[in-house]
C-alpha positions in Angstrom: 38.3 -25.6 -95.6 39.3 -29.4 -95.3 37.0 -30.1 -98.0 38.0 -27.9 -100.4 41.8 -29.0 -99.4 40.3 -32.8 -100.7 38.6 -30.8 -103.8 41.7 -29.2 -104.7 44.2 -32.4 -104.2 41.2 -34.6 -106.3 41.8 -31.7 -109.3 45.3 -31.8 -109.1 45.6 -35.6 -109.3 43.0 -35.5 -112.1 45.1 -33.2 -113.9 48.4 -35.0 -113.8 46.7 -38.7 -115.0 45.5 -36.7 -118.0 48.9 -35.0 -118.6 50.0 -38.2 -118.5 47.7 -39.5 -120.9 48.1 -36.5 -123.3 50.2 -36.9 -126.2 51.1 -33.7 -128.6 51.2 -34.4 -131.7 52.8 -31.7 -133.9 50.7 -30.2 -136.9 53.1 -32.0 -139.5 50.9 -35.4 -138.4 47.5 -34.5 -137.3 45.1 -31.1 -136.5 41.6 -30.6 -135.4 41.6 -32.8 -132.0 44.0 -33.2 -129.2 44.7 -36.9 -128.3 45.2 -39.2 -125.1 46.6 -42.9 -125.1 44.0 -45.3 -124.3 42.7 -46.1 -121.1 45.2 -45.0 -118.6 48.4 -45.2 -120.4 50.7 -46.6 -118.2 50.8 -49.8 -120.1 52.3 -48.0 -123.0 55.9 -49.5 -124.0 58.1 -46.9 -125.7 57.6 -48.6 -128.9 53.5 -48.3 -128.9 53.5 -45.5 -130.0 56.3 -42.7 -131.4 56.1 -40.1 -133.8 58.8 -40.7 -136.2 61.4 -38.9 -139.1 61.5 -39.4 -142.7 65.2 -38.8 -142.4 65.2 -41.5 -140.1 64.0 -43.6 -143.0 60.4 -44.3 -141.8 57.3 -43.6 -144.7 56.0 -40.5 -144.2 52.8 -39.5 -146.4 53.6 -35.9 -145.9 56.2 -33.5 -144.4 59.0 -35.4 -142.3 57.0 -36.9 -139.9 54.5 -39.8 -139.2 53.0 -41.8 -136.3 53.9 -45.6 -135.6 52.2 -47.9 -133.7 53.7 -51.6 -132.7 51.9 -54.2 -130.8 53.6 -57.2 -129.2 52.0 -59.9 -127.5 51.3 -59.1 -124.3 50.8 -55.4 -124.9 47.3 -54.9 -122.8 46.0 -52.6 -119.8 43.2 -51.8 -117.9 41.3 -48.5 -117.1 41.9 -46.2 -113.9 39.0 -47.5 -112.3 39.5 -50.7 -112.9 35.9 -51.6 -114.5 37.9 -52.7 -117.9 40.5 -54.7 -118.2 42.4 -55.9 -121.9 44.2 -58.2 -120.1 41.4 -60.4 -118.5 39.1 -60.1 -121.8 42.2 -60.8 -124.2 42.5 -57.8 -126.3 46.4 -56.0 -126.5 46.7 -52.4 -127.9 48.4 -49.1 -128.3 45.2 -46.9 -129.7 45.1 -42.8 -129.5 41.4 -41.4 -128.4 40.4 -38.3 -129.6 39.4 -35.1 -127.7 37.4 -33.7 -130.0 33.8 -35.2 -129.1 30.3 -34.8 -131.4 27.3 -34.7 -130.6 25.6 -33.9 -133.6 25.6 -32.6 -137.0 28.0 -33.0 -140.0 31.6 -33.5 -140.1 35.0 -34.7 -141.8 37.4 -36.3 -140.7 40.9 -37.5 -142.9 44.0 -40.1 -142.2 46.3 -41.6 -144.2 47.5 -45.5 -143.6 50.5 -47.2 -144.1 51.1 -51.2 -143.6 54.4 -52.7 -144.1 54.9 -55.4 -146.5 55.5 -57.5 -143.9 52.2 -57.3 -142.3 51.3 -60.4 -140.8 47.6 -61.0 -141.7 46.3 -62.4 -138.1 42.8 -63.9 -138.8 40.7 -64.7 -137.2 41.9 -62.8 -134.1 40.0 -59.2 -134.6 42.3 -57.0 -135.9 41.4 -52.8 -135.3 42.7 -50.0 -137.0 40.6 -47.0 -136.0 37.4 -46.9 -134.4 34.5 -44.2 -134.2 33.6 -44.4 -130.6 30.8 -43.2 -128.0 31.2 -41.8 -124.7 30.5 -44.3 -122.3 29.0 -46.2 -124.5 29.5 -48.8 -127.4 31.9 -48.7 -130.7 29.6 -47.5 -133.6 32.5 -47.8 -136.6 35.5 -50.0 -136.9 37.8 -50.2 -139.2 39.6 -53.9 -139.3 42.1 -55.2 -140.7 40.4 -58.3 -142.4 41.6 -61.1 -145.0 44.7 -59.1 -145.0 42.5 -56.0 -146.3 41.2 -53.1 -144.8 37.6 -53.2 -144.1 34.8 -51.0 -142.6 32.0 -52.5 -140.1 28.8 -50.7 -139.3 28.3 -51.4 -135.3 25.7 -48.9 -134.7 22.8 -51.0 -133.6 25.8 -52.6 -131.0 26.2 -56.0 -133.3 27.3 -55.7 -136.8 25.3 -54.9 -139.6 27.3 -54.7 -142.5 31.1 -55.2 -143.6 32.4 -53.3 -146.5 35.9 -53.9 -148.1 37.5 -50.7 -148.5 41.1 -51.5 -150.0 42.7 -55.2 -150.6 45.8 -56.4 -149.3 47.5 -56.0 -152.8 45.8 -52.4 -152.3 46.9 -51.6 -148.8 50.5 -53.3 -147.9 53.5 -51.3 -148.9 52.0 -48.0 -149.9 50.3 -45.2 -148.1 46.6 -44.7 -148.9 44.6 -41.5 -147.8 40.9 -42.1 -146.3 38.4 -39.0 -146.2 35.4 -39.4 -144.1 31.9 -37.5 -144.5 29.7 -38.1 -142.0 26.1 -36.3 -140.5 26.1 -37.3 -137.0 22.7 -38.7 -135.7 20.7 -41.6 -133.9 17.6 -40.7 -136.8 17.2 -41.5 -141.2 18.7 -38.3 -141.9 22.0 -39.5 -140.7 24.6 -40.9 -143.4 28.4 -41.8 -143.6 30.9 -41.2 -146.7 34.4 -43.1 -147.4 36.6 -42.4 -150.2 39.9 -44.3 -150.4 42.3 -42.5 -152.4 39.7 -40.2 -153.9 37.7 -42.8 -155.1 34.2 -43.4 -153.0 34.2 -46.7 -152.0 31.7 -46.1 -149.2 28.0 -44.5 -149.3 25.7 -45.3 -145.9 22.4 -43.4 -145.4 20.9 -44.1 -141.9 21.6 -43.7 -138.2 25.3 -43.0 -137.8 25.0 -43.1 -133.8 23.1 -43.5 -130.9 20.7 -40.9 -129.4 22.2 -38.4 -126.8 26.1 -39.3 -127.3 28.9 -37.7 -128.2 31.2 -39.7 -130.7 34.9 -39.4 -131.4 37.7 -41.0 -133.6 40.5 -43.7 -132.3 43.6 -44.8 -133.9 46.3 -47.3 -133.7 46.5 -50.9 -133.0 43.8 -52.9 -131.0 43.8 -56.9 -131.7 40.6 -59.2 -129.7 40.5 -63.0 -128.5 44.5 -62.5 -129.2 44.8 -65.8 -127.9 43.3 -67.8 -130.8 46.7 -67.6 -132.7 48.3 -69.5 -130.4 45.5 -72.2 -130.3 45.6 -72.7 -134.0 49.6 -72.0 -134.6 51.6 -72.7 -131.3 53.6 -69.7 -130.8 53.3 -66.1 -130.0 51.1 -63.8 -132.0 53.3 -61.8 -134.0 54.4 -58.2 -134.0 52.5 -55.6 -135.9 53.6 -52.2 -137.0 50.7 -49.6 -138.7 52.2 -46.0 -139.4 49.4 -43.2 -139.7 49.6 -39.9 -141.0 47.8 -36.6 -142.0 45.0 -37.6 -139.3 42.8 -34.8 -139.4 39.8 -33.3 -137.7 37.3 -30.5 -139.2 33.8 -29.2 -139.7 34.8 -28.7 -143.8 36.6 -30.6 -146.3 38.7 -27.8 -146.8 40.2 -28.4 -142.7 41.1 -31.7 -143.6 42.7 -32.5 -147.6 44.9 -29.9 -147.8 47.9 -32.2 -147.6 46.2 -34.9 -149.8 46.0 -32.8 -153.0 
């Protein structure tokens, strides 16, 4: 009886830390996977991350409503268990992770991106705007924020294989682009991974898309590495950065995840 008494207080506290975590995000911004903030979530500052109005006069791609993230330096946590910490390895973020895990097979996946036109370009401090992820195990796709553009960078193998520039700055400040993702999950050649950027395929990979045995899932928001290299090279404070995302959608067909883009 006493054990189960331990059982049931271990499930309840489990239960709450991922309430906690879990953010519900209405269907105006995204559909097809339930989010969580990143690691625990207790770091999160109001600003991190909101979903915001149109009529408030935020951009919005469609509906009335979008998702901003802000980071400020400083902005950094650590996981529950206390193996990871952004703090000590000099990383700062507000990120969503996605509940809706892969193993294998084909899928497609859809956001829509908005940096201001006041976008501080940050380089060379690493600069993340979305991540394909494993569980438990290494980032496979990043998308970065690079030479003030927006970039993709193959990281299956764990080091980086390839970088890909997917929109310029003069592209990608000051105007909402939509990104569609086709990708066949799967650690062998038959794998392969799709990217159009505003309905123009900018992207075309044919190969392993992910390790063997893993499930993979989609992150969002703002995550910025070896954040301390701005203030080496320009004496002050990194700067604030605001990303808005919207449309960020989740399916097994194209059909689940454009119908807002058309």
């Amino acid at each position: 009886m006493k054990n189960f008494f331990i059982i049931f207080l271990i499930l309840i506290f489990s239960s709450n830390v991922y309430a906690k975590n879990f953010v519900k995000l209405p269907k105006d911004v995204a559909s097809g996977s339930k989010f969580k903030k990143s690691l625990t979530g207790n770091y999160y500052k109001k600003y991190g991350m909101q979903v915001v109005n149109k009529s408030d006069g935020h951009p919005v791609r469609s509906g009335e409503k979008s998702i901003r993230f802000e980071v400020r330096a400083g902005d950094c946590g650590k996981d529950k268990d206390g193996g990871w910490s952004d703090c000590k390895k000099n990383r700062e973020r507000h990120e969503l992770s996605g509940r809706y895990r892969v193993s294998k097979g084909e899928r497609w996946y859809a956001w829509s991106i908005y940096m201001p036109e006041d976008f501080v370009n940050v380089d060379p401090v690493s600069v993340i705007l979305g991540q394909f992820h494993q569980e438990k195990k290494h980032v496979i796709w990043m998308f970065k924020n690079k030479r003030g553009g927006y970039w993709i960078e193959n990281y299956v193998p764990e080091y980086t294989v390839g970088n890909t520039q997917i929109l310029s700055k003069e592209e990608l400040l000051g105007k909402w682009n939509d990104i569609l993702v086709n990708v066949n999950w799967s650690h062998k050649d038959d794998g392969y991974f799709k990217l159009w950027a505003n309905n123009k395929l900018v992207f075309d990979f044919k190969g392993a898309t992910k390790s063997k045995g893993v499930k993979t899932y989609f992150k969002f928001g703002i995550y910025r590495s070896k954040v301390s290299i701005y203030k080496q090279i320009h004496k002050k404070d990194i700067p604030i950065q605001v990303v808005y995302f919207d449309e960020v959608r989740v399916g097994k067909k194209k059909e689940d995840v454009i119908n807002n883009f058309k």
